[in-house]
N, C-alpha and C positions, 0 to 999 in steps of 0.2 A: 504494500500500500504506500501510495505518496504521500509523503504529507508536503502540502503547500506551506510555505514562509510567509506572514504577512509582513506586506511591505508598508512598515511604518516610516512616517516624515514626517518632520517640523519645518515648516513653512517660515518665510519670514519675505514681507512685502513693502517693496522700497518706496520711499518719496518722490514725488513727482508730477502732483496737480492731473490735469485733466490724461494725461497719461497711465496714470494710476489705477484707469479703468480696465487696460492690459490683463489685470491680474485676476479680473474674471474669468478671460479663457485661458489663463493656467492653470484656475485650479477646476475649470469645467473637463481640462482634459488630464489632468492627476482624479481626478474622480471616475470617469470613466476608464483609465485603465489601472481603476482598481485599487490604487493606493490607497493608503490609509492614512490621514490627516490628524495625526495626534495634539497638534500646538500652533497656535499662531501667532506671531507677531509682528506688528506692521509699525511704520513710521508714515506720519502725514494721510495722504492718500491713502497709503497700504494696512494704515493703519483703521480708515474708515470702511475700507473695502472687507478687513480681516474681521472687525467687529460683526459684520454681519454677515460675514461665514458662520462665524465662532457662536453668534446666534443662532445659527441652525436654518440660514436662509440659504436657498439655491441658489449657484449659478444664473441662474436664467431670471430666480427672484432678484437676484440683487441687480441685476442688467436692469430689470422694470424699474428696483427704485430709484437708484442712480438718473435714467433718463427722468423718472415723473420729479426728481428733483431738479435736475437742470432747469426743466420746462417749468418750472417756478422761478428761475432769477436768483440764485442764492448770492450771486455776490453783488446784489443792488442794496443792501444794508448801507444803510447813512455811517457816514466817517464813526470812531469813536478812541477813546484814548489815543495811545501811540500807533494808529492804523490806517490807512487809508481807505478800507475798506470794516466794516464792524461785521459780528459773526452774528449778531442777533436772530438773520433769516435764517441761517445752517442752525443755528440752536431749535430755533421752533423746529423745522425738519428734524431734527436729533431726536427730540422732543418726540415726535409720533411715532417713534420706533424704542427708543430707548429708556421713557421715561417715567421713574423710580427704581430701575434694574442696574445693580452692578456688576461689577465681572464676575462674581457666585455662580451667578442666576444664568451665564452663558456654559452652552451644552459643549464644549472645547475650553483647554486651559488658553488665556490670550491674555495680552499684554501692548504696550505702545512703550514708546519714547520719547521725550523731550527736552529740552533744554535748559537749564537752569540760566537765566540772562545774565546774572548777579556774578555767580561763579563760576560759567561755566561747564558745570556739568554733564553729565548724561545723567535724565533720570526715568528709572524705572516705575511706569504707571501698570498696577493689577490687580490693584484691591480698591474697596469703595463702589461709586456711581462711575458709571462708565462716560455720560455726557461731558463733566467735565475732564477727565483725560483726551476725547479724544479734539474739545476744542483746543485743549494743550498741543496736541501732538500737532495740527494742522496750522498752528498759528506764527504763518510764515512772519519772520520780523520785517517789518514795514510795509506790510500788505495788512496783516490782519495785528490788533493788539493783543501784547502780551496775557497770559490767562494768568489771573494768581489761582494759586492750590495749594496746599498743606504749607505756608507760608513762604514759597519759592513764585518768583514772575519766572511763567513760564513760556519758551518760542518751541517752533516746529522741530522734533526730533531730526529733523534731518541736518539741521545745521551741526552735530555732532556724530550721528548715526545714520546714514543715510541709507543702509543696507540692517537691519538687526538679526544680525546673525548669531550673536553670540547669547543675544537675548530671548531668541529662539531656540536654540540647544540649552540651554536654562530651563525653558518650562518642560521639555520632554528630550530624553536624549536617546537620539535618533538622528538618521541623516537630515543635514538640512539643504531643502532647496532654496535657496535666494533668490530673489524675482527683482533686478536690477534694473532700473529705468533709463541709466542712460547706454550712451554707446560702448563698444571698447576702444580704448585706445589710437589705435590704428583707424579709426574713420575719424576720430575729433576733426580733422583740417577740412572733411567734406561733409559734416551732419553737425550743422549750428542748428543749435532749437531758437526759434521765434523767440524775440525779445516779450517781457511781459507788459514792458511800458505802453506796447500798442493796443493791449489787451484796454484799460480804458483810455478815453476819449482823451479828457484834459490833459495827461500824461502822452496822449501819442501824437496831439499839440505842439506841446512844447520839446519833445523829442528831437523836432524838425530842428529848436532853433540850437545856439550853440552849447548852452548848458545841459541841454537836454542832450547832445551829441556826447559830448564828456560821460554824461550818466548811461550812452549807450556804452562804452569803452568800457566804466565801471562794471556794467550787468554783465557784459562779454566777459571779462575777467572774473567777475564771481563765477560764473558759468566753468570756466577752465578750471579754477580754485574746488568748486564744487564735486568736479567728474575728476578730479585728483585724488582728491581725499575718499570716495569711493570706491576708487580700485584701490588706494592706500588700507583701507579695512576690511574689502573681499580677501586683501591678500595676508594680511594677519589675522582674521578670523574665521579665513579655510572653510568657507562652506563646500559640502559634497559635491553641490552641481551650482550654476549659475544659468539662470535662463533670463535675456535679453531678447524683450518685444522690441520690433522696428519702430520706435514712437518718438525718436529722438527730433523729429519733423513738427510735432505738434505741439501749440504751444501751452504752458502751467495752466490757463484758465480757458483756453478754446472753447466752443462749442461744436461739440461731435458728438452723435448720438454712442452709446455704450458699446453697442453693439458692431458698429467698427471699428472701436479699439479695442474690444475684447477678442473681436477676430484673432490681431494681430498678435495678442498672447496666447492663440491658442497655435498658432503657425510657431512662432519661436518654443513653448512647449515641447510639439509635438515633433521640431529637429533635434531637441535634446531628452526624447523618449531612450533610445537607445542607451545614452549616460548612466541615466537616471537607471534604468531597467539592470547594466552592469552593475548597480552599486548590489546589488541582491544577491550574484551569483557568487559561490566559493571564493574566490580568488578578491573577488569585489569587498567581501567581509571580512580577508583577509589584511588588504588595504583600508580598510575605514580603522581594524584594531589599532596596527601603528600608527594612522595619523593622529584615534586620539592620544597614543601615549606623548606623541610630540606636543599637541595640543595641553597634555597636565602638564608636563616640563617649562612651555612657554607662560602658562595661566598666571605665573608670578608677576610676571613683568606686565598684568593690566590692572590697572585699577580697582576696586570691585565697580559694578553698577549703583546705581543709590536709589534708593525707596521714597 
């Protein structure tokens, strides 16, 4: 008699605004071939997208809610604090899905990321009310205002964690897939993403004139700065697979129905089915053993996460 192996994974889903819809056809096709989704953890986007996995919503559920939120206007919220944009309308949205539920009450262990503005940090959001972590997690600095929580001002985890990888292997230890939003390397010089300045009006204005020219150079640069430090902690925190949707073309706040960027994660998935599929066989589990022992050896030299 055979016995089948199930193939457990911990997930972990990257930042990257309207992009970030990707990550429903990865995990539309890790669920069809079978895998077993033990843990998730997302940043930003990945992180709103993971929440309502991890609530036990489909694929195809979360595609519907994603568009019927678009088709509301979520970033038409009036300025507020340090933001240019207020989260009030993504709150009410939040709100019809998530609200009195903490991460308890979700049927998957799940988790986000964010940033401590103060000091820096990375901090780990997975206990409590789920709404306010994940305005945490998505609260790009100077797009949206900082969120105070457990007495830390907090920005979008991606400005420290753009990938969570290790925050993923944390709630279940198991391979992890990384669902990485920008390019690799080697295209950066031919796959610029759309600046965000053009995304609203008064900012795509003043763009034209010269100040605004300087702050397009600035955004270019964080841009480069950003997809650095990226593959700077894919590659010290050694996820199993890495799977890149082609979405490097669209831009953080676009308007594109779900359902063509989930496409495109379910195309990038399903070239790196095979990876994925070797991590299960003998030789494959053979390989996962020593990397984690490299992985205990290395664990000194990172900081822990913080609560």
């Amino acid at each position: 008699m055979v016995r089948h192996m199930t193939k457990e994974i911990s997930i972990a889903l990257g930042g990257g605004g309207a992009r970030g819809l990707a990550h429903i056809g990865v995990l539309r096709v890790l669920l069809r071939e079978k895998f077993s989704i033990r843990a998730v953890a997302g940043t930003s986007m990945g992180g709103i997208v993971g929440a309502f996995f991890a609530a036990g919503l489909s694929p195809e559920e979360i595609e519907e809610t994603m568009d019927a939120g678009t088709q509301r206007g979520l970033l038409r919220s009036r300025p507020e604090g340090e933001g240019l944009i207020g989260l009030a309308s993504i709150e009410s949205w939040l709100q019809e899905h998530f609200e009195g539920r903490s991460f308890d009450d979700l049927a998957l262990p799940f988790a986000v990321t964010a940033t401590d503005l103060d000091t820096g940090e990375e901090v780990l959001l997975r206990e409590g009310p789920i709404i306010p972590a994940l305005l945490a997690t998505i609260a790009l600095p100077g797009i949206f205002p900082p969120q105070h929580l457990n007495g830390r001002r907090l920005v979008d985890g991606g400005v420290v964690d753009p990938v969570p990888v290790r925050l993923a292997r944390s709630l279940y230890p198991a391979p992890v897939v990384a669902v990485a939003l920008s390019p690799p390397p080697e295209h950066w010089a031919t796959l610029r993403s759309p600046s965000p300045l053009e995304t609203f009006p008064v900012l795509s204005v003043v763009s034209r004139l010269r100040p605004g020219q300087a702050l397009r150079v600035f955004v270019r640069s964080m841009e480069i700065a950003s997809r650095s430090f990226t593959e700077m902690r894919l590659k010290m925190d050694r996820p199993e697979l890495v799977v890149r949707p082609d979405v490097a073309h669209i831009g953080l706040f676009e308007d594109r129905s779900a359902a063509e960027i989930a496409a495109r994660g379910e195309v990038a998935a399903l070239e790196m089915l095979p990876r994925l599929e070797a991590l299960f066989s003998p030789l494959g589990r053979l390989r996962r053993g020593l990397a984690e022992m490299v992985r205990r050896q290395d664990a000194h030299s990172w900081p822990e996460l913080q609560g």
